[in-house]
LOLUMNU-989425 format. One record per residue (C-alpha): residue in one letter; x, y, z. Coordinates in Angstrom, 3 decimals. Each point is the difference from the previous one (the first is absolute). Layout:
N
{lolo "A",{X,Y,Z}},
...
***
This chain:
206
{lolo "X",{18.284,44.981,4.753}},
{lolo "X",{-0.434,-3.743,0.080}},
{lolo "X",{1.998,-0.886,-2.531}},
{lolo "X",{2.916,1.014,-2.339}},
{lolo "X",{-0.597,1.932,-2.923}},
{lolo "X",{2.552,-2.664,-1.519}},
{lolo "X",{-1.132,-1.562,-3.185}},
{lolo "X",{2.237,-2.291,-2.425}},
{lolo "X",{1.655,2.534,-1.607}},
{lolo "X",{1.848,-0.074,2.899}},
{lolo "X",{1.482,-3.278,-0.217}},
{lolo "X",{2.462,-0.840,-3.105}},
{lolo "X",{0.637,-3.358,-1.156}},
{lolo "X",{3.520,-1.079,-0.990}},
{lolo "X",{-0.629,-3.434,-0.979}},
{lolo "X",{-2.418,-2.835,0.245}},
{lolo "X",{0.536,-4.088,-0.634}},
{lolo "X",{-2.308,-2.849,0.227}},
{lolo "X",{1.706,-2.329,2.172}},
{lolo "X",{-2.913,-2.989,0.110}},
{lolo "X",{-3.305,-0.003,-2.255}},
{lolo "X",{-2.718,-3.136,1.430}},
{lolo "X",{-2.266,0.038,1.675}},
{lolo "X",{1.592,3.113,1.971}},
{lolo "X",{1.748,2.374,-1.671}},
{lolo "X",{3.548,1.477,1.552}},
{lolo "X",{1.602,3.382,-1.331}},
{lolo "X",{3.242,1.608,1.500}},
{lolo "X",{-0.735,3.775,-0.517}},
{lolo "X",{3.122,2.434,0.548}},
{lolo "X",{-1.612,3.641,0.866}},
{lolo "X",{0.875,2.757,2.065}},
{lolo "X",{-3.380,2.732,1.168}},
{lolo "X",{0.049,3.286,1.872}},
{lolo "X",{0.563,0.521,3.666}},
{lolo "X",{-2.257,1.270,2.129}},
{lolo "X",{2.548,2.659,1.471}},
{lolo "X",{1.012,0.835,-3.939}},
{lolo "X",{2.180,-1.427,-2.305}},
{lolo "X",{0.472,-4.034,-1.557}},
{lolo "X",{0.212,-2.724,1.874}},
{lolo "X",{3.445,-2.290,-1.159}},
{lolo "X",{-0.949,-3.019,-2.364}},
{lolo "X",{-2.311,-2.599,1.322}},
{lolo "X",{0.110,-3.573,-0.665}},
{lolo "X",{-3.453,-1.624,0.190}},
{lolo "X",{-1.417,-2.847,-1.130}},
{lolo "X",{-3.726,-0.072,0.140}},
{lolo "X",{-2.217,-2.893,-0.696}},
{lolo "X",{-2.735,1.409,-2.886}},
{lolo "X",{-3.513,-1.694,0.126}},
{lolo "X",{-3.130,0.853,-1.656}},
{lolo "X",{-3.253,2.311,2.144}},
{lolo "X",{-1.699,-2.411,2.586}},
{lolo "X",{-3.682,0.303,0.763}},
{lolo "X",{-1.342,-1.236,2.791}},
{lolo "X",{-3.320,-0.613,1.658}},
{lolo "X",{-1.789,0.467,3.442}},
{lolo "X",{-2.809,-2.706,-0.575}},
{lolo "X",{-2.914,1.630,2.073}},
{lolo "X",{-3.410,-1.024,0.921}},
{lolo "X",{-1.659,2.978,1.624}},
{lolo "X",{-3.396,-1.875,1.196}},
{lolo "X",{2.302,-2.498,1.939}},
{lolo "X",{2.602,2.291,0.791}},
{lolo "X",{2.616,-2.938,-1.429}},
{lolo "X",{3.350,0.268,-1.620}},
{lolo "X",{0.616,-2.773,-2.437}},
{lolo "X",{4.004,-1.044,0.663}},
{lolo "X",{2.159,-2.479,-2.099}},
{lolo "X",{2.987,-2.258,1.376}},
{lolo "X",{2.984,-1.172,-2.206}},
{lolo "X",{3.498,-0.646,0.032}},
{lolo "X",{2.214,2.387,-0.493}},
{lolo "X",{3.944,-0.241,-1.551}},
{lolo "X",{1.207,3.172,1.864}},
{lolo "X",{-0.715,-1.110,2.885}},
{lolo "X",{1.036,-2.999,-0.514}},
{lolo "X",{3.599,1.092,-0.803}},
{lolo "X",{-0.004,2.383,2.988}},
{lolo "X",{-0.232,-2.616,2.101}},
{lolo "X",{-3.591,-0.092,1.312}},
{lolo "X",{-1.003,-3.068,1.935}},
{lolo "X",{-3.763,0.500,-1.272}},
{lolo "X",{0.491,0.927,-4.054}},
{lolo "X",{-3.437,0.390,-0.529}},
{lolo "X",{-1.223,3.586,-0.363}},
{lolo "X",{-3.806,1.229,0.973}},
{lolo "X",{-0.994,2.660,-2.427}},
{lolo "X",{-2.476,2.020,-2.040}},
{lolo "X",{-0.661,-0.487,-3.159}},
{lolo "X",{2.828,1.196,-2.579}},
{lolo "X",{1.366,-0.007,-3.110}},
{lolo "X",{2.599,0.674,-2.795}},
{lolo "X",{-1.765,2.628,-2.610}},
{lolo "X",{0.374,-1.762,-2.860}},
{lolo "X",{0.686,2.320,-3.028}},
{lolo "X",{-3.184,-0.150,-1.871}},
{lolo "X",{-2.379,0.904,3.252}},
{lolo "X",{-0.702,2.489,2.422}},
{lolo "X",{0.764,-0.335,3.577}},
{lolo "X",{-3.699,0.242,0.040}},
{lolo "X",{-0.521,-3.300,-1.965}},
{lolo "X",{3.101,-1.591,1.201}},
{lolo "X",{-2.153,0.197,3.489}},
{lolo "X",{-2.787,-1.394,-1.103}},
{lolo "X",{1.571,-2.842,-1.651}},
{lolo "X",{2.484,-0.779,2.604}},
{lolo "X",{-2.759,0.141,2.849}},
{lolo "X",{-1.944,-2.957,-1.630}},
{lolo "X",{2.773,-1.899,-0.810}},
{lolo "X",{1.862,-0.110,3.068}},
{lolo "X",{-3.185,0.623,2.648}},
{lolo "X",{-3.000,-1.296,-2.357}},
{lolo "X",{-1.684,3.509,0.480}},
{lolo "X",{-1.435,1.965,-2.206}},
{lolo "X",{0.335,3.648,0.934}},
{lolo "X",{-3.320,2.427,-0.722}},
{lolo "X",{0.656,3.655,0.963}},
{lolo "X",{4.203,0.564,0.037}},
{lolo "X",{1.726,3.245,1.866}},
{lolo "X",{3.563,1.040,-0.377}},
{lolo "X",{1.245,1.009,3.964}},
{lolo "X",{3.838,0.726,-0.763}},
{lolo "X",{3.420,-0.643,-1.996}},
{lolo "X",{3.719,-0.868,1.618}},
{lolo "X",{2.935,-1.075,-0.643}},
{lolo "X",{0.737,-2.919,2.000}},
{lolo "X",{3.737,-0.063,-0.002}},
{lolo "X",{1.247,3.223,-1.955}},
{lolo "X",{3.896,-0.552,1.481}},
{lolo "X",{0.639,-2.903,-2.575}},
{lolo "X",{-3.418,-1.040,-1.831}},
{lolo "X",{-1.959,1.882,-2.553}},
{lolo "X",{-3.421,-1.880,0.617}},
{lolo "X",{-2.733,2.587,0.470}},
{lolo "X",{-3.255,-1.113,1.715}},
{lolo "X",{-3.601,0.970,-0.185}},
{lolo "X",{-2.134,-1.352,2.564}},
{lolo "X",{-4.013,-0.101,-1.014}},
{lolo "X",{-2.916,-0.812,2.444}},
{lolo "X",{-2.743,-2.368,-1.579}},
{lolo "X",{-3.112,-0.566,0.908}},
{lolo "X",{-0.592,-4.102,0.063}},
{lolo "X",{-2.279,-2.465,1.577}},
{lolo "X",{1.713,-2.036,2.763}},
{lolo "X",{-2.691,-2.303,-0.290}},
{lolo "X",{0.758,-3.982,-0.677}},
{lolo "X",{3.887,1.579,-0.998}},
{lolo "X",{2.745,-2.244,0.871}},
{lolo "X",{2.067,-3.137,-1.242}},
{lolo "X",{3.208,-0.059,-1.986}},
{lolo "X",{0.673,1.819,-2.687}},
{lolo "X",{2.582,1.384,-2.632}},
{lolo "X",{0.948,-0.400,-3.371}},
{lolo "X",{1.808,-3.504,-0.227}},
{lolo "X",{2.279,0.557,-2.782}},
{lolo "X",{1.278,2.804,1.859}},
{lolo "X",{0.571,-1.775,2.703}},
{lolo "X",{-2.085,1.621,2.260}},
{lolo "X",{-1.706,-1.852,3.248}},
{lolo "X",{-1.979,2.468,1.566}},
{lolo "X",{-1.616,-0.446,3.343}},
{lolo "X",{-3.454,2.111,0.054}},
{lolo "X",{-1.657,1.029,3.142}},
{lolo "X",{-2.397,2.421,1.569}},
{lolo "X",{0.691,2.176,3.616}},
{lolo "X",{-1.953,2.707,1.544}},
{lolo "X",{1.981,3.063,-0.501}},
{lolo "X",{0.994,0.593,4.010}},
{lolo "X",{1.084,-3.387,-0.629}},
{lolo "X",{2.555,0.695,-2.431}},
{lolo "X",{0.971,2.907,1.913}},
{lolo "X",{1.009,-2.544,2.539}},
{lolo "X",{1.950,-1.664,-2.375}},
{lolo "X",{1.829,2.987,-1.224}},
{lolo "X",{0.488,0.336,3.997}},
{lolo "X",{1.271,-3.096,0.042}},
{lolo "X",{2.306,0.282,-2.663}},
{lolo "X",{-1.218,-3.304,-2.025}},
{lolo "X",{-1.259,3.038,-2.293}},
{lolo "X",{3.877,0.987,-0.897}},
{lolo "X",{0.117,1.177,-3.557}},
{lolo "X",{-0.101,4.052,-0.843}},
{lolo "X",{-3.450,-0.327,-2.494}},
{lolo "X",{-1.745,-2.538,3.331}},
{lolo "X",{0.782,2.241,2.238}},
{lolo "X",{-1.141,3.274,-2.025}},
{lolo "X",{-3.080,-1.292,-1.254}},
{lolo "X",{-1.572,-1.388,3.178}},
{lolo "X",{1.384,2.833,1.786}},
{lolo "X",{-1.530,2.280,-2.806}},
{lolo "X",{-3.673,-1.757,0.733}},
{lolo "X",{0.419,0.611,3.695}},
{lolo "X",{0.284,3.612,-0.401}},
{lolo "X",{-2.826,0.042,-2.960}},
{lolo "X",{-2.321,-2.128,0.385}},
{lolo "X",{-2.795,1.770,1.656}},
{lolo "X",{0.043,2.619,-3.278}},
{lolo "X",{0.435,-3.014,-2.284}},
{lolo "X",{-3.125,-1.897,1.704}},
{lolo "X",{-1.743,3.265,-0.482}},
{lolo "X",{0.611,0.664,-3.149}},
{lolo "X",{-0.591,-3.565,-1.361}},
{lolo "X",{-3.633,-0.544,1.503}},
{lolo "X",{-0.830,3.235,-1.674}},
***
């Protein structure tokens, strides 16, 4: 068996506080859940940083065999100490609370790569840091033209300044190689079209 047959009746919540509410939100949860071996575990202090579903986007033009990447600065990184704050990505995205992932993808692949995605595929879902965040991720692949696409983009008022470029795929395998592809959704989607591509390719010209 892969996994446990645990489910969240297993866990019981004691308490719960909002601790911060801005543009993050911080709650300190008090809990205790069952042990593997039987039995509770004693009460656990956590606090876990809540944030709405992300989408996010593999930009993909199947006739050129191009991945569509973005560059920006990024806070975390930033306040981690990094010597080179600026992050290349995918495409992604808060899911605002009026759309679906699926729109959210669309939208946020024109506005931060100038695309505009034709056929869309859904490849997987994760959690990128479970220990202390509750942001879950779904990663789409969409089908775009890499032609003419580049430049600077972003929405100004949210003061986004978004690099846009285009790289062969093996080429942003190399940069996943390289590590100056170092964030968990980079380095799953291009890794993602490495393994798929072929399939995607064929099912796209189809």
């Amino acid at each position: 068996m892969a996994r446990t047959p645990m489910s969240r009746n297993d866990v019981e919540l004691e308490s719960s506080e909002i601790l911060h509410d801005g543009f993050f939100r911080m709650d300190h949860f008090h809990l205790r859940h069952r042990l593997f071996a039987g039995g509770w575990s004693p009460s656990l202090s956590r606090e876990i940083m809540l944030r709405n579903a992300v989408a996010a986007v593999i930009p993909y033009d199947p006739i050129r065999d191009e991945i569509v990447l973005i560059e920006q600065f990024r806070g975390g990184m930033y306040a981690a100490g990094d010597e080179q704050p600026w992050s290349i990505e995918i495409v992604a995205g808060i899911i605002e609370n009026s759309e679906s992932a699926e729109e959210m993808a669309r939208r946020e692949t024109l506005e931060e790569a100038g695309c505009t995605v034709k056929r869309l595929e859904q490849v997987m879902e994760f959690y990128p840091s479970p220990g202390g965040c509750s942001e879950h991720v779904t990663v789409y692949c969409g089908e775009v033209s890499a032609e003419g696409v580049g430049g600077l983009h972003g929405v100004a008022e949210e003061g986004e300044d978004i690099r846009v470029f285009c790289t062969s795929t093996d080429e942003a395998v190399d940069l996943v190689k390289s590590g100056a592809i170092n964030n968990s959704i980079g380095v799953i989607g291009v890794q993602w079209l490495a393994m798929n591509r072929d399939g995607l390719r064929a099912r796209w010209s189809a």
